[in-house]
C-alpha positions in Angstrom: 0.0 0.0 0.0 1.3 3.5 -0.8 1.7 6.0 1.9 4.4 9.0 2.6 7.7 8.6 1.9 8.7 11.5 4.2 7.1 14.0 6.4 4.9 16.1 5.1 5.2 19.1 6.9 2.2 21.4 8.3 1.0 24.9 6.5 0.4 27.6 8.1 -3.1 29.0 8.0 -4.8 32.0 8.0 -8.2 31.2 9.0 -10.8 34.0 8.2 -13.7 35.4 10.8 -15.9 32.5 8.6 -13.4 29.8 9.1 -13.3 30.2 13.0 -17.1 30.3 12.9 -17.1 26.8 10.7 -14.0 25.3 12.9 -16.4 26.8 16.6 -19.4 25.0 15.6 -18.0 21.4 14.4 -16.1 21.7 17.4 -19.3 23.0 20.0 -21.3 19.9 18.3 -18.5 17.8 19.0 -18.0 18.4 22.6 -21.6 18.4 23.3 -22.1 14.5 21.6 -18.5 14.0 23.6 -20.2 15.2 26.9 -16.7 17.1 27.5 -14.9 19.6 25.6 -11.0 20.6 25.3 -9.2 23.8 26.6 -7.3 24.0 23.2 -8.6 26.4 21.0 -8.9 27.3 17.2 -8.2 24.4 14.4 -6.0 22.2 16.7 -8.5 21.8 19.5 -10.9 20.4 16.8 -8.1 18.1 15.7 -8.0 17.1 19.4 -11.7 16.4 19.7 -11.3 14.3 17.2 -9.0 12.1 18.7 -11.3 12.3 22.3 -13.5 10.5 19.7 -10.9 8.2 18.9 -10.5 7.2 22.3 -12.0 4.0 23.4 -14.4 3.3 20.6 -13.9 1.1 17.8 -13.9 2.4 14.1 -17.6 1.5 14.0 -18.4 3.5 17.5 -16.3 6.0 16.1 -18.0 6.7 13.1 -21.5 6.6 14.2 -20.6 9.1 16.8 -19.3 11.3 13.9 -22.4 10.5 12.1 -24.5 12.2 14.8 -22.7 15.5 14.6 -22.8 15.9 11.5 -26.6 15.3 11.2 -26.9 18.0 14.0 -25.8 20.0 11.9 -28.9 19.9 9.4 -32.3 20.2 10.2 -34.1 17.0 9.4 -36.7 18.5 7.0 -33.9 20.0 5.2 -32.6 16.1 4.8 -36.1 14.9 4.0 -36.9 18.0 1.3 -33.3 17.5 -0.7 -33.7 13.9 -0.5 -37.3 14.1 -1.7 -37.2 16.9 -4.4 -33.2 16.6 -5.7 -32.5 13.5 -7.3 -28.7 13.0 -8.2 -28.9 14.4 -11.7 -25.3 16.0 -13.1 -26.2 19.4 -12.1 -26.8 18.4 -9.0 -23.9 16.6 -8.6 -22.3 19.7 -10.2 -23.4 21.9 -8.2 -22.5 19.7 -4.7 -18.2 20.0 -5.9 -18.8 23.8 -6.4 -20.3 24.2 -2.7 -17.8 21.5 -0.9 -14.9 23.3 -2.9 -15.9 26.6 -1.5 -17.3 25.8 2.2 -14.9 23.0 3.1 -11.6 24.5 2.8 -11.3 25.4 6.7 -11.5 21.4 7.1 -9.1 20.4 4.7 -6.8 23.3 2.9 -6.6 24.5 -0.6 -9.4 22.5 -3.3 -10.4 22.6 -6.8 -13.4 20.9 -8.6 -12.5 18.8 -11.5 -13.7 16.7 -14.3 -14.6 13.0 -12.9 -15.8 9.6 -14.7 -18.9 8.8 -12.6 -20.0 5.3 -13.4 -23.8 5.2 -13.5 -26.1 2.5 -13.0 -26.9 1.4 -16.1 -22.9 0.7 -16.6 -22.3 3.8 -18.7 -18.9 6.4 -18.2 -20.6 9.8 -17.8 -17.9 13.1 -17.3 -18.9 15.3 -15.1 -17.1 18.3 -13.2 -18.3 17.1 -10.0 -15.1 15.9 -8.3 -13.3 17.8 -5.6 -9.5 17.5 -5.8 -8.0 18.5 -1.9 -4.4 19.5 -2.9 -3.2 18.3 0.9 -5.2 17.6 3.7 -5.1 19.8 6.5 -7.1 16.9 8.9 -4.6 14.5 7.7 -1.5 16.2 7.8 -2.4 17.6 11.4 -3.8 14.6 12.8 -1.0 12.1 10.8 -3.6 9.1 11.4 -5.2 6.8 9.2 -7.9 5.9 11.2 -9.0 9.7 12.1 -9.5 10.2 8.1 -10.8 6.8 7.3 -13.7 6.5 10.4 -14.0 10.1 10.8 -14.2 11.9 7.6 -14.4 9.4 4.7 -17.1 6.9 6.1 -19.2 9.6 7.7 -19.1 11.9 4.9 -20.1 9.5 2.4 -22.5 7.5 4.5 -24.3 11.5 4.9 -24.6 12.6 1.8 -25.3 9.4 0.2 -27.7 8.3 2.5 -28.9 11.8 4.2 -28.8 13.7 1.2 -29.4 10.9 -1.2 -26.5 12.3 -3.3 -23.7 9.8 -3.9 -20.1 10.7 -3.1 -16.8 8.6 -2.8 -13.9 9.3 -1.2 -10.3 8.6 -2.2 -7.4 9.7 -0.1 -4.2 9.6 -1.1 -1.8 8.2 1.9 1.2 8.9 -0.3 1.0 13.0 -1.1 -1.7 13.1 1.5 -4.2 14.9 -0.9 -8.1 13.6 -1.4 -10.6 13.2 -4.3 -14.1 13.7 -3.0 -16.1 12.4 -6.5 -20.1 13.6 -6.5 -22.3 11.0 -7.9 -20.5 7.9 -7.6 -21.0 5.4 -5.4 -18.9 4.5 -2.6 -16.6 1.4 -3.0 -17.6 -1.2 -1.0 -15.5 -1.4 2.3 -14.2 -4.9 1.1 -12.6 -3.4 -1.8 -11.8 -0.5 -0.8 -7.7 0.1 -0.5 -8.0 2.7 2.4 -9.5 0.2 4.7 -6.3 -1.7 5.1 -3.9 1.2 5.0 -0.7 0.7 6.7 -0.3 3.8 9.2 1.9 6.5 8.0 5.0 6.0 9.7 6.5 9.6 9.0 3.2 11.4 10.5 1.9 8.9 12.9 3.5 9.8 16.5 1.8 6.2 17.6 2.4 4.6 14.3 2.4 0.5 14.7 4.8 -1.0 11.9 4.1 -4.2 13.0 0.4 -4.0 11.9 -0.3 -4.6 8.3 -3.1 -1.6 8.6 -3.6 0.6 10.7 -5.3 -0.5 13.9 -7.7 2.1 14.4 -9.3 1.2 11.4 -10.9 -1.6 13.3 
């Protein structure tokens, strides 16, 4: 499996009135489904929330938790109206990239939507611009762990928009340059085949990294 040949060192951020406000409320929902909170403050106390929510639950426990933040985070009959009344149609799907690209860059650094081959049901290759290309992780550089981005970005993300939103999205982090391709409209690989699912850690980020485990054990 690939991963970083090297540390990949942290960027420094400027984070704008709007980014504090994004990285304040993930981090008030988090404390309130942790029942405790964290004294550290800006970007890195949210990184350290997220390993609170690492702490003693398995990947499963882990990701449900996450799960229930991020659905606090919508009103249900928002859910139930763009699940109802937006099917996944391109422009949909179009549109989705556009928005991620533009509010998620707080979460995870510099992005750009680009084209993507979604395959659709019927077995057909349709190009799209609906894929958002994360140029390097800022969760994944800062936090260094495989499990933290596997049970508490990827699996949650596309579990909520796929199943919340009814919008499909896969994503595909890159464990050797660090960077992500969040694809609108396609289907998330099943866990079995899915390569990140028995990443190695990455030794060169990982201050806990196991080498003796052929993936990393918080994936499990």
């Amino acid at each position: 499996m690939p991963r970083a040949l090297q540390k990949i060192a942290k960027d420094e951020y400027n984070d704008n009135l709007i980014d504090r406000m994004f990285i304040w409320l993930f981090s008030r929902k988090m404390s309130e489904a942790l029942g405790k909170g964290t004294k550290i403050g800006g970007y890195e106390g949210f990184v350290e929330l997220s390993k609170q929510i690492m702490q003693g639950r398995n990947a499963q426990e882990q990701q449900i938790l996450v799960a229930k933040v991020l659905q606090s985070l919508v009103p249900a009959p928002a859910l139930w109206a763009i699940r109802t009344f937006f099917s996944p149609t391109r422009l949909v799907c179009v549109l989705n990239a556009w928005f991620a690209a533009q509010m998620f860059e707080w979460l995870v650094g510099p992005c750009e939507v680009i084209e993507a081959e979604i395959n659709l049901e019927d077995g057909t290759l349709r190009s799209q611009p609906s894929a958002v290309h994360i140029k390097k992780c800022r969760y994944l550089v800062d936090s260094g762990c495989v499990g933290m981005c596997v049970n508490m970005c990827k699996v949650p993300t596309q579990v909520f928009f796929t199943e919340k939103f009814g919008i499909p999205l896969t994503m595909t982090p890159n464990f050797e340059d660090l960077s992500c391709k969040m694809i609108f409209g396609q289907m998330p690989t099943d866990p079995e085949l899915d390569e990140a699912f028995t990443q190695p850690c990455l030794e060169q980020q990982c201050p806990t990294a196991s080498l003796a485990a052929s993936s990393c054990p918080k994936l499990t």
